[in-house]
C-alpha positions in Angstrom: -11.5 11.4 -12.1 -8.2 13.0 -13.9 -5.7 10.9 -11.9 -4.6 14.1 -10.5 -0.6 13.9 -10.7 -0.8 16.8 -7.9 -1.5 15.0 -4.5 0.8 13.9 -1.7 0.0 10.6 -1.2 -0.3 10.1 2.5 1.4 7.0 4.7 1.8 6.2 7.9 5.1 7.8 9.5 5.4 4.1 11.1 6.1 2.6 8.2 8.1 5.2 6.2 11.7 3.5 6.9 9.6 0.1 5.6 8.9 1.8 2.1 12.8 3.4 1.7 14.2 0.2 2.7 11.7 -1.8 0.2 13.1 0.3 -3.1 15.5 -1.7 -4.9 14.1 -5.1 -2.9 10.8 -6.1 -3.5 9.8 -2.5 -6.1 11.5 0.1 -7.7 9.4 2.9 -5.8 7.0 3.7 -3.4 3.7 3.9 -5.5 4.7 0.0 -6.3 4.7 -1.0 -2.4 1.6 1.0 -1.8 -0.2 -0.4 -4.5 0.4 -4.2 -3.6 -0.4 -3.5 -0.2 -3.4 -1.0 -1.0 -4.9 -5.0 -3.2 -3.7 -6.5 -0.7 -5.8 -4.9 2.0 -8.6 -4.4 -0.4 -9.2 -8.5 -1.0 -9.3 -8.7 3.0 -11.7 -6.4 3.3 -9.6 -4.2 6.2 -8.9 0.0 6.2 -6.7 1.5 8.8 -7.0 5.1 9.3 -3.8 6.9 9.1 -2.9 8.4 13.0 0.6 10.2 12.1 1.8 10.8 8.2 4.2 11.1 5.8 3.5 12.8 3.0 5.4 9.9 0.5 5.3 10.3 -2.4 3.2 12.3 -5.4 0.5 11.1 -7.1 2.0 11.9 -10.7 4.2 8.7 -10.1 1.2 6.4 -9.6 0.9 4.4 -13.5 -2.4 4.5 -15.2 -3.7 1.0 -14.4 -3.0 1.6 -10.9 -5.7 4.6 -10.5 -7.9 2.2 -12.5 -7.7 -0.1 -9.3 -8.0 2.6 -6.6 -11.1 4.1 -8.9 -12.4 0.4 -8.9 -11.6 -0.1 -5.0 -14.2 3.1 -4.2 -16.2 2.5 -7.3 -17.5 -0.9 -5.5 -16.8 0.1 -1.5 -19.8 3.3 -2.5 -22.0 0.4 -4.6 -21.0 1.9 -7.8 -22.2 5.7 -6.7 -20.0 7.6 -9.7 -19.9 10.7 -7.5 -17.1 8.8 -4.9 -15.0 8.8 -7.3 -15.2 12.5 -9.0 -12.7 13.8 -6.6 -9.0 12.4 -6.8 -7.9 13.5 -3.6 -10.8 11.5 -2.4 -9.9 8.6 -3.7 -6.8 8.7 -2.4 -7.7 9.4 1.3 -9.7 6.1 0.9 -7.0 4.3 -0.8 -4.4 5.4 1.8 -6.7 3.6 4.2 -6.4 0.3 2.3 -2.7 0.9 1.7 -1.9 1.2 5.5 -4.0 -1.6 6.4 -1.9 -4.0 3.5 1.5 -2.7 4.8 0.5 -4.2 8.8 -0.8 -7.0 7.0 2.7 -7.6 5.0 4.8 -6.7 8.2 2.6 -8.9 10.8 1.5 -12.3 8.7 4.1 -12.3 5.7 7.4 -10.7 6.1 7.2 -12.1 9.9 10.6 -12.5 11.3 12.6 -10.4 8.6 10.6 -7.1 10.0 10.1 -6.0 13.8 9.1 -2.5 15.4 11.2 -0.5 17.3 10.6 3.1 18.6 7.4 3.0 16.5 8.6 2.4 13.0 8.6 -1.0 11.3 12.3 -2.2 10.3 13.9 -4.2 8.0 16.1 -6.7 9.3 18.9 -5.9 6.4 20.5 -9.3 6.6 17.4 -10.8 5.3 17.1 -8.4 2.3 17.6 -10.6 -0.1 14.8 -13.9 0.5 12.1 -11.0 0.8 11.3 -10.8 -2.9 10.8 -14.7 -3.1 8.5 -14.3 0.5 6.5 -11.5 -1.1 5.9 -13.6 -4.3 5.4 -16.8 -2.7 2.8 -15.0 -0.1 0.9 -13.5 -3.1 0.7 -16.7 -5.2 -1.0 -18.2 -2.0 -3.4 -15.7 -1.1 -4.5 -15.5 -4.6 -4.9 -19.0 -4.2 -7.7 -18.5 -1.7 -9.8 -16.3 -3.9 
């Protein structure tokens, strides 16, 4: 528990054209996207594994409070066993789970209609670029609504 700066942080190759065409939209850069959709994920309760990667981006670029939340997220998924979370590349597998799960969830129930797959890859329909920010906020006010 160092929040190692020195780890690739894994996504799925599916959705790597979904996290360039997100910078400068709805974050600023990648750790931002993964993060929402890594609590996003989390709250629901759903992991995907990762079939085919990307390495993304490093782990140095993920802020402080943000390994606080991934070291929470295992913390409680392990009922509070301190060992799960001694090993940073660890962690991150797990989170990476979470992450991949919250990007489907963004791409299939709240950016539906401005996002659609082709040749395996999720992509951004460009002329909608600029009403995603309001969806994603909108989307998150409501499901933190539910809590």
């Amino acid at each position: 528990m160092i929040m190692d700066g020195n780890i690739r942080v894994r996504t799925s190759a599916k959705h790597s054209e979904f996290y360039n065409d997100m910078k400068g939209v709805l974050v600023t850069d990648s750790h931002e996207l993964f993060f929402i959709a890594a609590c996003i994920a989390y709250k629901r309760g759903k992991r995907t594994q990762i079939e085919k990667s990307t390495d993304k981006f490093w782990s140095r670029t993920i802020k402080p409070d943000e390994w606080c939340t991934y070291y929470s997220m295992v913390l409680q998924d392990s009922e509070m066993d301190f060992s799960s979370i001694r090993d940073d590349t660890d962690v991150m597998r797990s989170v990476e789970e979470y992450a991949n799960a919250g990007i489907e969830i963004l791409a299939d129930e709240w950016l539906d209609g401005f996002i659609h797959e082709k040749d395996g890859a999720l992509i951004v329909d460009r002329t909608a670029l600029a009403e995603m920010p309001k969806l994603l906020f909108y989307s998150l006010l409501e499901e933190g609504a539910k809590a």
